[in-house]
C-alpha positions, 0 to 999 in steps of 0.5 A: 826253491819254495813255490813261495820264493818262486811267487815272491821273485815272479813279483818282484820281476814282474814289478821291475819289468812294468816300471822299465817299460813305463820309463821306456816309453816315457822316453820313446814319446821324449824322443818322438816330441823332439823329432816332431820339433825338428820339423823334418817333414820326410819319411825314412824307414829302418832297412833290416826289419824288427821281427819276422813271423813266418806262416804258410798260406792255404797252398802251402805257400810260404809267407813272411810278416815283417816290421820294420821301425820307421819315421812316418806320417801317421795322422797329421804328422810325423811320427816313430811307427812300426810298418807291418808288411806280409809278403811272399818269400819269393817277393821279399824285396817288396816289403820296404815298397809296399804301403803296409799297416803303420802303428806308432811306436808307442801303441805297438806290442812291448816286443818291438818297442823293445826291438824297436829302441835298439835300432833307434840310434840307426834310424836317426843316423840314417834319417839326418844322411837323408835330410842332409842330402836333400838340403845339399840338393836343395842348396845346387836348386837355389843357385841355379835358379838364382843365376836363371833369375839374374840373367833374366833381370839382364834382360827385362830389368829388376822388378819393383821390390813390392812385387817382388816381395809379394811374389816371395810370400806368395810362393812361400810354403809358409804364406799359402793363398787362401782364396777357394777355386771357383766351381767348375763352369761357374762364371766369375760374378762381376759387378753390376754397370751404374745405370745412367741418370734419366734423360742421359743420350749417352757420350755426347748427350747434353748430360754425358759424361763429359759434361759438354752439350750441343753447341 
């Protein structure tokens, strides 16, 4: 083939491997928004690794770098990343331990996007086990603590609904107190006593505050 032919075709792949990846990472971020609305709020990370790069230390001593595709707590939320971890071989069941750099997906190299997207139906599938396990766990902790609320209104009798509703918005992790701690051995200011009017003796005083003089 013409060396002009072989420029044109490299054009022509070039341009359609550009527009893919455009488009990949259009629905990488689709993706990763309507995780975010899910409000998981958890951790799970991809058990078989993306890539492995094998390189030896000044010893000679083998090392492996693996990543692995995650959905993690990148800055103030939630996010698809990429864990990169480097470990000795002989210490290779560490890597899914070990806190690792963290990137988000769409900032990584287009080598483990493109890696990364294979596994993505596999990273959601074990991401919805783990979130359904924990809201199984969660359901038996309710009702145990609903039967230990019961039994103990057997015993001290209901609280008025107004305390009892504002201790739910209190305990609620939508419903935080924002009142700040005080400052380590800083007492609590409390109000200044009114003084008394002039000429008062106190209590039993011909101006005390029972308003009675000496008879």
């Amino acid at each position: 083939m013409p060396i002009t032919q072989e420029l044109h075709a490299l054009g022509t792949a070039a341009r359609r491997l550009n527009d893919g990846s455009e488009q990949l990472n259009a629905l990488i971020a689709r993706i990763d928004a309507l995780l975010g609305r899910l409000m998981i709020g958890m951790d799970y990370l991809h058990p078989r690794p993306l890539s492995e790069i094998v390189t030896y230390d000044r010893d000679g001593k083998r090392c492996i770098e693996m990543a692995y595709l995650g959905y993690c707590r990148i800055s103030k939320g939630h996010a698809l990343a990429i864990k990169t971890v480097k470990v000795h071989e002989s210490k290779r069941a560490m890597a899914t331990e070990t806190p690792g750099d963290f990137l988000p997906l769409l900032q990584a190299p287009r080598r483990l996007r493109y890696a990364a997207v294979d596994v993505l139906p596999e990273l959601v599938a074990g991401l919805s086990a783990q979130v359904s396990e924990v809201a199984d766990a969660m359901a038996r902790r309710c009702a145990v603590a609903e039967s230990l609320a019961r039994r103990l209104e057997d015993l001290a009798g209901p609280a008025p609904g107004a305390e009892i509703q504002r201790s739910a918005q209190q305990a609620s992790s939508h419903s935080r107190p924002t009142m700040p701690y005080l400052i380590d051995g800083e007492p609590p200011i409390v109000a200044a006593a009114p003084r008394r009017p002039t000429g008062a003796t106190g209590p039993t005083g011909p101006t005390g505050p029972t308003g009675l003089g000496r008879r």
